[in-house]
C-alpha positions as CSV (number, residue, x, y, z in Angstrom):
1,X,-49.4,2.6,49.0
2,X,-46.9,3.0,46.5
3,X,-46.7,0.8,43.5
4,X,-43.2,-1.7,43.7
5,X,-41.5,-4.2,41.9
6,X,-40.3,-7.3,43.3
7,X,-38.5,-10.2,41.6
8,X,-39.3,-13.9,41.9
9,X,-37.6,-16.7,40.8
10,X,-36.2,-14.3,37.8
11,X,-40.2,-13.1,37.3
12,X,-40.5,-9.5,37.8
13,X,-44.0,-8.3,39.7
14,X,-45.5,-5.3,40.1
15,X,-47.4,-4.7,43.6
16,X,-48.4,-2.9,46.2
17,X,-46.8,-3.1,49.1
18,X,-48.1,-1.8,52.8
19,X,-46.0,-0.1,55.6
20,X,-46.2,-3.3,57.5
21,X,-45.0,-5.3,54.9
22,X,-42.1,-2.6,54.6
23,X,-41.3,-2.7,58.5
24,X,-41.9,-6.6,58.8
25,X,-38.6,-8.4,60.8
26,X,-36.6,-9.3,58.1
27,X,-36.1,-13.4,58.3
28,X,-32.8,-14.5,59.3
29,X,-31.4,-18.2,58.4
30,X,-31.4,-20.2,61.8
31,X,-27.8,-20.9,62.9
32,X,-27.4,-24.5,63.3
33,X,-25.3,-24.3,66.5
34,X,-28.3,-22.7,68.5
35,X,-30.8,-24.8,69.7
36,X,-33.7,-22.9,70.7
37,X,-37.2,-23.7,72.2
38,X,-39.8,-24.2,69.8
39,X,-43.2,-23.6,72.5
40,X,-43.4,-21.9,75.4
41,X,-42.9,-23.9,79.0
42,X,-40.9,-25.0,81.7
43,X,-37.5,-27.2,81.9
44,X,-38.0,-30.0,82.8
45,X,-34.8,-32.2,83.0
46,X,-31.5,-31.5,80.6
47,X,-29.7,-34.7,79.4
48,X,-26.8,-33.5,78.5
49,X,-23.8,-31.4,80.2
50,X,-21.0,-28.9,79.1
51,X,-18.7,-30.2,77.0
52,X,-20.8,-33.9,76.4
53,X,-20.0,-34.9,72.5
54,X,-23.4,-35.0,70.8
55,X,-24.9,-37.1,67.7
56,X,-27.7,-35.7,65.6
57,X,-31.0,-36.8,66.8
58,X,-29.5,-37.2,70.5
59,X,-31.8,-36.3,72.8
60,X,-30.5,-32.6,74.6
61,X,-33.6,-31.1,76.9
62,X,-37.2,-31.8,77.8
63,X,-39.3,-28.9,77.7
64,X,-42.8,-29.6,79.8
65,X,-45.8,-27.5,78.3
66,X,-49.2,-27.3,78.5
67,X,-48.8,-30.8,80.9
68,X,-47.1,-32.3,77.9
69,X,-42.6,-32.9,77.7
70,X,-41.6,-32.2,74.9
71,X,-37.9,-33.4,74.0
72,X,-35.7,-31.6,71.8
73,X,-33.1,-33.0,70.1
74,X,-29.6,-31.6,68.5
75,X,-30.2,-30.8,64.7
76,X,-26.3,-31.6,64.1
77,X,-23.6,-33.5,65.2
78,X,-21.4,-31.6,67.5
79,X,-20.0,-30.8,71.3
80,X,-22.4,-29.3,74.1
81,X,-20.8,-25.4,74.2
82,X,-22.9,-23.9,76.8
83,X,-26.3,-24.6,78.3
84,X,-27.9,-21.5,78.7
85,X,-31.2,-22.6,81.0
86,X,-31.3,-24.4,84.1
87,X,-34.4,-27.1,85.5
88,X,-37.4,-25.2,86.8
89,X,-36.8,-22.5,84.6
90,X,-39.5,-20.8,82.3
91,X,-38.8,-19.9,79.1
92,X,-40.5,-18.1,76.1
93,X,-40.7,-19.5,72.3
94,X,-37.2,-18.9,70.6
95,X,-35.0,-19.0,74.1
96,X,-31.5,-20.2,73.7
97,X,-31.3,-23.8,75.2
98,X,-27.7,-25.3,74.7
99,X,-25.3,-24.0,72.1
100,X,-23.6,-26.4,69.9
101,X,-19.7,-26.1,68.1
């Protein structure tokens, strides 16, 4: 491992720094129009269809895990663009749900 310098908050460090940190995924800032599934599970029921305006805090799609719903709600206030999933279907953490404009 090589020796590096990073920067934080205007402090300069010196470190060591592996290959995996080197080839981690690089964090992207979540876009606020794409509500995604936060577990793993099944689709329940959607409460909401193309085109429905939308409040923050509404309640979009119920996500049934583990014998548990889950329901997500929109992080913004906004217009149903698209919903990407349909009822019975399975989806993996970080699936597109409904997308927001």
């Amino acid at each position: 491992m090589e020796k590096e310098f990073i920067i934080i908050d205007d402090t300069k460090y010196e470190t060591k720094v592996s290959n995996k940190f080197r080839n981690r995924k690089v964090y992207t800032k979540p876009n606020p129009l794409e509500v995604n599934s936060f577990i793993p599970g099944t689709v329940y029921k959607i409460l909401v269809r193309e085109g429905e305006s939308v409040n923050k805090g509404k309640d979009l799609i119920i996500i049934e895990a583990m014998k548990m719903k889950n329901t997500i709600k929109t992080p913004i206030t906004g217009k149903v663009k698209k919903i990407a999933v349909k009822v019975g279907e399975r989806v993996p953490k970080g699936t597109l749900l409904i997308e927001l404009e």
